[in-house]
N, C-alpha and C positions, 0 to 999 in steps of 0.2 A: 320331383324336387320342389323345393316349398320356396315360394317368393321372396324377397329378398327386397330390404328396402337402403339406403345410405345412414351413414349414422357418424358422429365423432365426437369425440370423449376430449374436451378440453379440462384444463385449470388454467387459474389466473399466469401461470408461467406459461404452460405450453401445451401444445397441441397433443394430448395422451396417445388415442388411439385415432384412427380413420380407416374405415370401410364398408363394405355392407355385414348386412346382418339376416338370420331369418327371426331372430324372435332378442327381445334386450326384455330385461326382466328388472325394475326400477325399485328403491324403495318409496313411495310413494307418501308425501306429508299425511294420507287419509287410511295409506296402505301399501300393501307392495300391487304393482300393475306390471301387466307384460304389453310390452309394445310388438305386434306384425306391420307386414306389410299392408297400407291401405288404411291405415289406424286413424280415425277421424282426430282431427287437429287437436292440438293439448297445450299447453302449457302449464306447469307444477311447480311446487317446491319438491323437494327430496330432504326426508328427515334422514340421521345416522342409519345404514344398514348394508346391504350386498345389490351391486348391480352384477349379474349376470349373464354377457354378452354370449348369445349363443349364433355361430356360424355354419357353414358348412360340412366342415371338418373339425370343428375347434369348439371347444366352450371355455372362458374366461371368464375367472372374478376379482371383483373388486370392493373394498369399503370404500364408501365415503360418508364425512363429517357431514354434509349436508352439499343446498347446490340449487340448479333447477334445469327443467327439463322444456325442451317447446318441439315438438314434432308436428309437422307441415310437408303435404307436397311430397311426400314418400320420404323425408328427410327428418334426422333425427336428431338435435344438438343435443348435448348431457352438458351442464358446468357444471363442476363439482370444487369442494373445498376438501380437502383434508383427505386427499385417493391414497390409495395402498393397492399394491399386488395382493392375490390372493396366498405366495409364498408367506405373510407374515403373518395372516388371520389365523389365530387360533384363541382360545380363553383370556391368556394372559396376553394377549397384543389388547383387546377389549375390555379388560380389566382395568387395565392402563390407563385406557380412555376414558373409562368411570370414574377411575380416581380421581383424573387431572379437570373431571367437569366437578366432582362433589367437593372438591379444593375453590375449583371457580365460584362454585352454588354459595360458598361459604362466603364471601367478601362481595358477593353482585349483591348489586343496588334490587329492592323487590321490582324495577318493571321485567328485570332480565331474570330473578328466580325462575319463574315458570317457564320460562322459553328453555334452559338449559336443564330442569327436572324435565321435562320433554326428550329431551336428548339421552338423559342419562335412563329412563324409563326404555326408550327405545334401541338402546344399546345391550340390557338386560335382556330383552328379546332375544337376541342373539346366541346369548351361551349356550352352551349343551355339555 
Protein backbone atom coordinates (compact mmCIF):
# COMPACT_ATOMS: atom_id res chain seq x y z
CA UNK A 1 0.00 0.00 0.00
CA UNK A 2 1.43 3.33 -1.00
CA UNK A 3 1.75 6.07 1.65
CA UNK A 4 -0.64 8.41 2.23
CA UNK A 5 -0.22 12.02 3.12
CA UNK A 6 -3.40 14.63 4.56
CA UNK A 7 -4.73 17.01 2.34
CA UNK A 8 -8.06 19.56 2.00
CA UNK A 9 -9.58 21.20 -0.77
CA UNK A 10 -11.05 24.57 0.44
CA UNK A 11 -12.88 27.66 -1.44
CA UNK A 12 -13.36 30.96 -0.25
CA UNK A 13 -16.93 29.53 1.11
CA UNK A 14 -16.21 26.15 2.36
CA UNK A 15 -14.24 23.43 3.31
CA UNK A 16 -14.68 21.14 -0.38
CA UNK A 17 -12.95 18.03 0.35
CA UNK A 18 -10.75 16.58 3.49
CA UNK A 19 -8.71 13.44 3.88
CA UNK A 20 -5.81 11.54 2.96
CA UNK A 21 -4.55 10.92 -0.28
CA UNK A 22 -1.83 8.62 -2.00
CA UNK A 23 -0.92 10.99 -4.92
CA UNK A 24 -3.07 14.70 -5.83
CA UNK A 25 -2.20 15.71 -9.28
CA UNK A 26 -2.30 19.78 -9.39
CA UNK A 27 -2.41 22.18 -12.34
CA UNK A 28 0.55 23.76 -11.64
CA UNK A 29 1.22 27.89 -12.79
CA UNK A 30 4.75 26.44 -14.59
CA UNK A 31 2.88 23.02 -15.19
CA UNK A 32 0.85 20.23 -13.90
CA UNK A 33 2.82 18.43 -10.66
CA UNK A 34 1.74 15.40 -8.77
CA UNK A 35 2.13 15.73 -5.18
CA UNK A 36 3.23 12.08 -2.69
CA UNK A 37 3.64 11.52 0.28
CA UNK A 38 7.12 13.26 1.72
CA UNK A 39 6.93 15.97 -1.10
CA UNK A 40 9.51 18.63 -0.13
CA UNK A 41 7.60 21.80 0.98
CA UNK A 42 5.78 23.95 -1.88
CA UNK A 43 3.90 26.55 -2.26
CA UNK A 44 2.35 27.61 -5.84
CA UNK A 45 -0.04 29.31 -7.71
CA UNK A 46 -2.49 27.03 -9.81
CA UNK A 47 -3.49 28.32 -13.31
CA UNK A 48 -7.21 27.04 -14.91
CA UNK A 49 -7.01 22.99 -15.33
CA UNK A 50 -7.87 19.48 -13.45
CA UNK A 51 -6.70 18.61 -10.07
CA UNK A 52 -6.83 14.98 -9.62
CA UNK A 53 -7.23 13.53 -6.11
CA UNK A 54 -6.24 10.03 -6.26
CA UNK A 55 -7.05 7.65 -3.03
CA UNK A 56 -7.24 4.54 -2.06
CA UNK A 57 -10.23 3.32 -3.48
CA UNK A 58 -11.29 6.44 -5.31
CA UNK A 59 -9.90 8.85 -7.95
CA UNK A 60 -11.66 12.30 -8.27
CA UNK A 61 -11.64 15.35 -10.35
CA UNK A 62 -11.96 18.51 -10.39
CA UNK A 63 -11.63 22.10 -12.46
CA UNK A 64 -10.49 24.92 -10.99
CA UNK A 65 -10.24 28.71 -12.20
CA UNK A 66 -7.16 29.16 -10.39
CA UNK A 67 -6.02 29.23 -6.55
CA UNK A 68 -2.84 28.15 -4.62
CA UNK A 69 -1.25 25.28 -3.21
CA UNK A 70 1.37 25.10 0.15
CA UNK A 71 2.16 21.56 1.14
CA UNK A 72 4.30 21.00 4.48
CA UNK A 73 4.81 18.48 7.06
CA UNK A 74 2.86 15.61 5.09
CA UNK A 75 0.10 18.10 4.68
CA UNK A 76 -1.61 19.39 1.75
CA UNK A 77 -3.88 22.83 1.57
CA UNK A 78 -5.34 23.31 -2.14
CA UNK A 79 -7.42 26.97 -2.28
CA UNK A 80 -9.07 27.14 -5.18
CA UNK A 81 -11.45 29.73 -6.99
CA UNK A 82 -13.92 28.72 -9.42
CA UNK A 83 -14.08 24.38 -8.38
CA UNK A 84 -16.52 22.12 -10.27
CA UNK A 85 -17.12 18.40 -10.02
CA UNK A 86 -15.72 16.38 -12.61
CA UNK A 87 -19.90 15.39 -13.47
CA UNK A 88 -19.77 18.82 -15.53
CA UNK A 89 -16.23 18.92 -17.26
CA UNK A 90 -16.76 18.18 -20.62
CA UNK A 91 -15.85 20.73 -24.07
CA UNK A 92 -18.71 22.74 -23.82
CA UNK A 93 -18.58 23.39 -19.75
CA UNK A 94 -14.69 24.82 -21.02
CA UNK A 95 -16.00 26.42 -23.87
CA UNK A 96 -17.92 28.47 -21.63
CA UNK A 97 -15.21 29.46 -19.72
CA UNK A 98 -13.26 30.72 -22.84
CA UNK A 99 -15.90 32.62 -23.87
CA UNK A 100 -16.78 34.36 -20.63
CA UNK A 101 -12.70 35.10 -20.22
CA UNK A 102 -12.40 36.44 -24.18
CA UNK A 103 -15.69 38.64 -23.35
CA UNK A 104 -13.54 39.80 -19.99
CA UNK A 105 -10.05 40.03 -22.38
CA UNK A 106 -12.22 42.53 -24.41
CA UNK A 107 -13.02 45.42 -21.93
CA UNK A 108 -9.76 44.66 -19.23
CA UNK A 109 -7.70 47.37 -18.73
CA UNK A 110 -3.89 46.10 -20.65
CA UNK A 111 -2.21 45.24 -17.11
CA UNK A 112 -4.88 42.38 -16.75
CA UNK A 113 -4.96 41.40 -20.67
CA UNK A 114 -2.23 39.04 -20.36
CA UNK A 115 -2.94 37.45 -16.98
CA UNK A 116 -6.46 36.33 -18.55
CA UNK A 117 -4.99 35.32 -22.20
CA UNK A 118 -3.01 33.13 -19.84
CA UNK A 119 -6.03 31.53 -18.63
CA UNK A 120 -7.81 31.36 -21.59
CA UNK A 121 -4.49 29.84 -23.39
CA UNK A 122 -4.48 27.27 -20.67
CA UNK A 123 -8.03 26.34 -20.67
CA UNK A 124 -7.57 25.50 -24.61
CA UNK A 125 -5.18 22.78 -23.23
CA UNK A 126 -7.90 21.06 -22.00
CA UNK A 127 -10.21 20.17 -25.01
CA UNK A 128 -10.01 17.05 -26.67
Amino acid sequence: MSEQFSFKLVTPEKTFMEGDASMIVLPGIEGDMGILADHSNIITSMRPGLIKVIGTNEEKLFFVEEGFIKFSNNELLVVAVGLDENEKINNDFINAKISSLETDLEAASENLKSKIQNKIDSLKLLLN
